[in-house]
GULO-854350 format. One record per residue: residue number from 0; residue in three letters; x, y, z of N, C-alpha, C, O in turn. Coordinates in pm, 1 decimal. Each point is the difference from the previous one (the first is absolute). Example, Ala and Ser with C-alpha at 12.3 -4.5 7.8 and 13.67 -1.06 7.14 Angstrom:
! GULO-854350
SITE, 0, ALA, 1319.0, -569.0, 780.0, -89.0, 119.0, 0.0, 90.0, 120.0, 0.0, 103.6, -1.9, 66.5 $
SITE, 1, SER, -138.6, 106.9, -138.5, 82.0, 119.0, 6.0, -77.0, 109.0, 73.0, 50.9, 110.8, 16.9 $
//
This chain:
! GULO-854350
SITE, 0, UNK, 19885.6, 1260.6, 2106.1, 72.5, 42.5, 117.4, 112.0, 96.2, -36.8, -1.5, 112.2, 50.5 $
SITE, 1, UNK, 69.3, -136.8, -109.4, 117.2, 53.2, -89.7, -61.7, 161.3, -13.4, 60.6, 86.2, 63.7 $
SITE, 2, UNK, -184.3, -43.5, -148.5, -72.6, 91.2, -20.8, -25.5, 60.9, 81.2, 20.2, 116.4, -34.8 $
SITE, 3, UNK, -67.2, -122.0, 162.8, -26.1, 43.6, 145.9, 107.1, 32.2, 13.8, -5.7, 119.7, -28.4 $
SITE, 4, UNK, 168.6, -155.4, 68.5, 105.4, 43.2, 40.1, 66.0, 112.6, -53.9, 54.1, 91.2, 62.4 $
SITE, 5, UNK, -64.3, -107.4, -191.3, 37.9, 120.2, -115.4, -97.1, 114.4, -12.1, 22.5, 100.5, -67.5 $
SITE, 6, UNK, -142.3, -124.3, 144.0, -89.0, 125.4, 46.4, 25.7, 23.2, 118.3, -16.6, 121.4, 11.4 $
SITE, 7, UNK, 49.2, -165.4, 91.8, 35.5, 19.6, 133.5, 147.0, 119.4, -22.2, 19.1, 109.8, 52.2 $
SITE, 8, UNK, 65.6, -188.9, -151.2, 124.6, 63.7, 5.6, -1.9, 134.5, -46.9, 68.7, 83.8, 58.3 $
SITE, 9, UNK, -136.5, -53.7, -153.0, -40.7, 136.5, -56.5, -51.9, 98.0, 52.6, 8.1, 119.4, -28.8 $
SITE, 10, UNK, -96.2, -204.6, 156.7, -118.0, 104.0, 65.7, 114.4, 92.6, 118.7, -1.6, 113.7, 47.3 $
SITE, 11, UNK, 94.0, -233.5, -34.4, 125.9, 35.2, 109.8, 96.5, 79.9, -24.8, 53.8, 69.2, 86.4 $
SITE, 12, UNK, -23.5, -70.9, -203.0, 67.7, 67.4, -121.9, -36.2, 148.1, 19.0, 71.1, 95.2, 32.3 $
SITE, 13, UNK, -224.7, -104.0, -66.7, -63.5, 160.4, -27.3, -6.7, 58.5, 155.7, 41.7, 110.1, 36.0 $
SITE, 14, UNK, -96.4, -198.5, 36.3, -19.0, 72.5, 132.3, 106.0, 67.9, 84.9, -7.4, 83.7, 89.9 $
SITE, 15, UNK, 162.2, -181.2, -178.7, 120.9, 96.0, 112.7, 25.1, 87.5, -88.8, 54.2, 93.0, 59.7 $
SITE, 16, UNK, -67.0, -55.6, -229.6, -17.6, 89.7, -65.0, -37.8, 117.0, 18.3, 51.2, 104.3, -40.5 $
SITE, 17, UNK, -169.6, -125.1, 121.0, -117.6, 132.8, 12.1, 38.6, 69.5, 127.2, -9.4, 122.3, 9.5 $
SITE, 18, UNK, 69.8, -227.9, 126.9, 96.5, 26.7, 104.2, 85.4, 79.0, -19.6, 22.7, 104.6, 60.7 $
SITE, 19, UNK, 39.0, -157.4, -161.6, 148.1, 81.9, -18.8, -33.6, 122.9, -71.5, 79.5, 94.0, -0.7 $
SITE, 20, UNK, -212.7, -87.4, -70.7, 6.3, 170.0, -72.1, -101.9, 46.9, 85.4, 7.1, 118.5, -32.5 $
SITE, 21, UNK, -69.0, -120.9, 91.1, -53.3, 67.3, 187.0, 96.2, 35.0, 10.8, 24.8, 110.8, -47.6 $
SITE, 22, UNK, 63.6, -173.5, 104.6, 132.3, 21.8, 73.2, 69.2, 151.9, -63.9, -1.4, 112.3, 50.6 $
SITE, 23, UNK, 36.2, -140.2, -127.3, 61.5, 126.4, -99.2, -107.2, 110.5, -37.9, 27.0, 110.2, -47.8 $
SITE, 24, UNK, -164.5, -163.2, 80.1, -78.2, 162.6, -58.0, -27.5, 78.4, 124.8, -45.6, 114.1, -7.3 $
SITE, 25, UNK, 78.3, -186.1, 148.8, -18.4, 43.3, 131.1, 86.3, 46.9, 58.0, -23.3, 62.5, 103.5 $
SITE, 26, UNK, 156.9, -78.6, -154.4, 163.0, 48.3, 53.0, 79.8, 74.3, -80.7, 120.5, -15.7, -19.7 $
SITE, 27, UNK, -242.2, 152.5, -56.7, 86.0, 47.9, -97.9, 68.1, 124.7, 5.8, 63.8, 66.6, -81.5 $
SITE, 28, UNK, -109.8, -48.0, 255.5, 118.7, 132.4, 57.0, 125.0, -37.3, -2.4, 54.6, -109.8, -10.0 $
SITE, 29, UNK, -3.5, 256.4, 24.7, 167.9, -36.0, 23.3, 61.2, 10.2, 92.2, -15.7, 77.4, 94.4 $
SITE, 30, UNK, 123.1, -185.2, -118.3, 40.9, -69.0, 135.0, 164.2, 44.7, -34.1, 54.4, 16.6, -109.2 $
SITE, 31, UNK, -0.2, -4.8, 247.2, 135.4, 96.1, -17.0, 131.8, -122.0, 54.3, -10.5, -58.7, 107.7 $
SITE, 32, UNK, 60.3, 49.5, -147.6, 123.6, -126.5, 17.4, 117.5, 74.8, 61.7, 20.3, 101.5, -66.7 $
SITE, 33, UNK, 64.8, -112.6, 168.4, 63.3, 80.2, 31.4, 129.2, -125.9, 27.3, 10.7, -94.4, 78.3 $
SITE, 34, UNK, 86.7, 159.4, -202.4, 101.6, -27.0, 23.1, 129.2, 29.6, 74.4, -22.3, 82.6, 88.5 $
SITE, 35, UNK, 152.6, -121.6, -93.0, 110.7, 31.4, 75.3, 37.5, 184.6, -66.0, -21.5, 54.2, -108.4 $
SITE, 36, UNK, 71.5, -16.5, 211.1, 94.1, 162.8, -70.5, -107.8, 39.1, -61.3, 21.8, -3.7, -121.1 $
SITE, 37, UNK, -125.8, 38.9, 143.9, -116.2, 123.7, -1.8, -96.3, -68.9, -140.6, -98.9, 63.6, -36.5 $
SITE, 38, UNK, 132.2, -180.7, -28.0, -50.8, -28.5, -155.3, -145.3, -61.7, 89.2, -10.7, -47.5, 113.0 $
SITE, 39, UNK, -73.5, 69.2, -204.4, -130.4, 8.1, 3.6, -54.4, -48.0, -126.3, 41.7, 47.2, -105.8 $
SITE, 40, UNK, -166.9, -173.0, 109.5, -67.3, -39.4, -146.6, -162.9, 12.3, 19.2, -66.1, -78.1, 68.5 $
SITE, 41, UNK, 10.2, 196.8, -145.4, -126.1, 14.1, 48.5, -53.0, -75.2, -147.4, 21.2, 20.7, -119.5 $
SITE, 42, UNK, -89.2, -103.7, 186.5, -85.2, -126.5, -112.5, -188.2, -15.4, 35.4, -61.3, 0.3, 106.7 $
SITE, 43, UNK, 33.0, -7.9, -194.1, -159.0, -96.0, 69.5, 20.8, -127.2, 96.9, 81.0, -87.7, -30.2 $
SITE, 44, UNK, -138.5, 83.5, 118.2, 9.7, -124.8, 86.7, -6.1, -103.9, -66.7, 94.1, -73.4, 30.1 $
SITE, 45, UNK, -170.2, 23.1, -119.6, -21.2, -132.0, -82.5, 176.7, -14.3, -12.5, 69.5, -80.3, 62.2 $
SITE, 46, UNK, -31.0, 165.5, -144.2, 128.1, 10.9, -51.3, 123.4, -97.4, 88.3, 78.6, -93.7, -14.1 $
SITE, 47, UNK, -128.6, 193.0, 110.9, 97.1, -36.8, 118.4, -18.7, -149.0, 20.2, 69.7, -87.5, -51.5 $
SITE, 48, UNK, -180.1, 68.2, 138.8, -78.1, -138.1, -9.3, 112.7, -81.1, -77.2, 112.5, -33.8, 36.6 $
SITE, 49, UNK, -165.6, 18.4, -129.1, 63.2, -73.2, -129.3, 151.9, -5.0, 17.8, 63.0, -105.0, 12.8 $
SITE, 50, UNK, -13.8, 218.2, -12.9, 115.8, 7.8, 19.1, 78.2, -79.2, 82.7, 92.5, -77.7, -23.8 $
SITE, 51, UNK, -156.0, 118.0, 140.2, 47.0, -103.1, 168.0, -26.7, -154.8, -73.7, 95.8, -77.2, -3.9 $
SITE, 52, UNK, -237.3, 31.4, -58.2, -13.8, -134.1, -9.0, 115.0, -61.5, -107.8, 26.3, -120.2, -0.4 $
SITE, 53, UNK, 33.1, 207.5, -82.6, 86.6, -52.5, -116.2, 141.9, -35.1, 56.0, 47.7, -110.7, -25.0 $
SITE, 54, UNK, 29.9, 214.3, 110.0, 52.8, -41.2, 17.9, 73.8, -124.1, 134.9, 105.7, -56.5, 28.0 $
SITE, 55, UNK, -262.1, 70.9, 24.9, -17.3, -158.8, 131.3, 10.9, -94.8, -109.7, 91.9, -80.9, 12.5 $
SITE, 56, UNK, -152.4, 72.9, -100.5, -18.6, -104.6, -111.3, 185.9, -10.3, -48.4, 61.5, -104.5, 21.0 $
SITE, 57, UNK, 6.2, 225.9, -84.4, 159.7, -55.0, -18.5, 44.8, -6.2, 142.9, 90.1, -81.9, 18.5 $
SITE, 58, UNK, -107.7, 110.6, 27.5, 80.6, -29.1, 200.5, 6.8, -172.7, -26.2, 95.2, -78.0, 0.6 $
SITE, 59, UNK, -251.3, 57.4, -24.9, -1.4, -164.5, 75.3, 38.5, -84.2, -127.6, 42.1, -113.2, 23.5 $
SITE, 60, UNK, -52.0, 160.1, -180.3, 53.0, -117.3, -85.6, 162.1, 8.7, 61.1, 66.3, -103.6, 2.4 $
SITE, 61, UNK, -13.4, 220.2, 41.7, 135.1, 26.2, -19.7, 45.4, -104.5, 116.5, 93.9, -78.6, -12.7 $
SITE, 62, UNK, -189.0, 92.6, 146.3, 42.7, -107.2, 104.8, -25.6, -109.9, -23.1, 46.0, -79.4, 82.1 $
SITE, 63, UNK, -107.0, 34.1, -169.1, -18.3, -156.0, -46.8, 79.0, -105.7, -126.3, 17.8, -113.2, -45.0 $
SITE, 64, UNK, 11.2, 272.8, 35.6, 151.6, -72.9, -120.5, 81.2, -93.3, 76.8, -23.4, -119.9, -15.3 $
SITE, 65, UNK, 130.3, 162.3, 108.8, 56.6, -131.0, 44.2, -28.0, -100.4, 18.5, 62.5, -83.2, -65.7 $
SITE, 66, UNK, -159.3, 35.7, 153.5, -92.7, -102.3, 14.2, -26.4, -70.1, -108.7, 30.0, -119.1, 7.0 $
SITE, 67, UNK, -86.0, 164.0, -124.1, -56.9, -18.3, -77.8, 132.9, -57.3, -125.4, -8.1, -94.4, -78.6 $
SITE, 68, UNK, 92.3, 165.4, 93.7, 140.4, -56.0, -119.8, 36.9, -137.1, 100.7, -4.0, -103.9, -65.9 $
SITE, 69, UNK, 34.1, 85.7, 191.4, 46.0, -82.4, 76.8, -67.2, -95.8, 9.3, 51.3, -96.8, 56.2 $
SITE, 70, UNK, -174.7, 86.4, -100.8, -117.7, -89.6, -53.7, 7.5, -78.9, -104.4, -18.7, -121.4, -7.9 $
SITE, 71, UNK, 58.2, 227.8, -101.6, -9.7, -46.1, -107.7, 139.9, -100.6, -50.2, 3.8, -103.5, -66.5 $
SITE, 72, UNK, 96.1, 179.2, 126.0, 111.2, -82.2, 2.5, -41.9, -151.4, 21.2, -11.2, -87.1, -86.2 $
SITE, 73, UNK, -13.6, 75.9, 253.2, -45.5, -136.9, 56.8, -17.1, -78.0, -96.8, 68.0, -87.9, -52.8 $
SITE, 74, UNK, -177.8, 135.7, 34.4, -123.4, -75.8, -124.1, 101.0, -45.9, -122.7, 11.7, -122.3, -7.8 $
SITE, 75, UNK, 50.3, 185.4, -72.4, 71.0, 26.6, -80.8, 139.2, -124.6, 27.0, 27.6, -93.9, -74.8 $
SITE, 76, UNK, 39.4, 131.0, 200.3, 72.7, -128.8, -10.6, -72.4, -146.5, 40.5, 17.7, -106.2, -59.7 $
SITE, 77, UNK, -80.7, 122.4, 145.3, -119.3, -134.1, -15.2, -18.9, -72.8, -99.3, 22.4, -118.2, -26.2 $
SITE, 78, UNK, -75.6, 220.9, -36.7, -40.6, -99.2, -136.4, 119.7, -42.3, -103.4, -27.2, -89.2, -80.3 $
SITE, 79, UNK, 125.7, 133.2, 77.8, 94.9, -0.2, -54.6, 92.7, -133.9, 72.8, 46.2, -93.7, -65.2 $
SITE, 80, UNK, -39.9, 102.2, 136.7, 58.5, -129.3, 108.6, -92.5, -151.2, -65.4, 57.9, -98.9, -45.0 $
SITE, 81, UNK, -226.2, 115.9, 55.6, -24.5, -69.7, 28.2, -8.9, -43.3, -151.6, -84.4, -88.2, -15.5 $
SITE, 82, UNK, 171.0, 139.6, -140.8, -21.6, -29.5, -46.9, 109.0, -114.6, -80.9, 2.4, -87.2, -86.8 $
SITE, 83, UNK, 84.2, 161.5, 188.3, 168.1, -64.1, -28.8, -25.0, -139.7, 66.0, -55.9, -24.6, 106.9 $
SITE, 84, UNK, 111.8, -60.4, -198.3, 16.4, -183.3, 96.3, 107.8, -16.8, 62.7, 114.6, 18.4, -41.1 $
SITE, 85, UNK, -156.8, -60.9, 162.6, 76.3, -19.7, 117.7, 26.9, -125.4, -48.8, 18.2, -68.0, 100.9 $
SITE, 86, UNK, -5.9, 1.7, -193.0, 70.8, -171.4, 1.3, -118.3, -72.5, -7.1, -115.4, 42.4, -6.7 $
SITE, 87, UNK, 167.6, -186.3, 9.3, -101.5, -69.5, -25.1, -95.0, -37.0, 124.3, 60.3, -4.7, 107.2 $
SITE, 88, UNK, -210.6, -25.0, -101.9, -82.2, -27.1, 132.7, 18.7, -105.8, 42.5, -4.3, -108.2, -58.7 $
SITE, 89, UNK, 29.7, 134.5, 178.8, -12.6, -170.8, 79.4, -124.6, -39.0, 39.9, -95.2, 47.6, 61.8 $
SITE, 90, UNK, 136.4, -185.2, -136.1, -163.8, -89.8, 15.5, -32.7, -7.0, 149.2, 80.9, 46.0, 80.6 $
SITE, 91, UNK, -178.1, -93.1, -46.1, -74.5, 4.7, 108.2, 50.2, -103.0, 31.6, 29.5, -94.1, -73.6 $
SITE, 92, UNK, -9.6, 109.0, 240.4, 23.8, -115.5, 67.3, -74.0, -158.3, -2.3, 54.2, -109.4, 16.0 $
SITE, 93, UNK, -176.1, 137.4, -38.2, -85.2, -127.6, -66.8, -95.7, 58.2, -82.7, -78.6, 93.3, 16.1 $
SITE, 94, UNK, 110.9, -194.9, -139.6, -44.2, 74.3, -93.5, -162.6, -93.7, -27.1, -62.2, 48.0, -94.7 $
SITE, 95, UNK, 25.1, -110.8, 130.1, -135.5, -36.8, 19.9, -67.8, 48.8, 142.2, -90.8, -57.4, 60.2 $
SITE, 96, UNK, 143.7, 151.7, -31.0, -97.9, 82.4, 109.8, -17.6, -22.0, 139.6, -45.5, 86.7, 74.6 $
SITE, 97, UNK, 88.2, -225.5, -28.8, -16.9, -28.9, 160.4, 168.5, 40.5, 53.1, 31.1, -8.8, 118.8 $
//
């Protein structure tokens, strides 16, 4: 079974592979970026592509930082709390169970 999955994963592997270089052998005009005050970036579209996807990719680690430190904190004093002794445990109100 194990064997099947690790061929499944590869076949998935290659197939968004072959996607993604389609992709780039089909979009290899140039594409004109038009910036602020007359600046202009004439690139291959792939380029661009890529470009736009890299930096959505730092946009969203960058918006998930807070979250993500404010998380870790949590976690961080949690475990830290729960490692310190609060004193000694109080026995159970009956200690044979009824």
């Amino acid at each position: 079974m194990k064997h099947i999955l690790w061929l499944l994963r590869w076949i998935l592997k290659i197939a968004i592979f072959f996607t993604l270089f389609a992709f780039a052998l089909n979009n290899q005009q140039v594409a004109t970026v038009h910036f602020f005050f007359g600046n202009y970036w004439l690139a291959p579209m792939v380029l661009v592509v890529l470009g736009t996807f890299a930096i959505g990719v730092v946009v969203g680690v960058l918006g998930m930082a807070p979250w993500w430190w404010r998380h870790h904190q949590a976690k961080h004093e949690a475990t830290s709390s729960q490692a310190e002794p609060n004193g000694p445990a109080t026995p159970p109100l009956y200690a044979d169970g009824i």
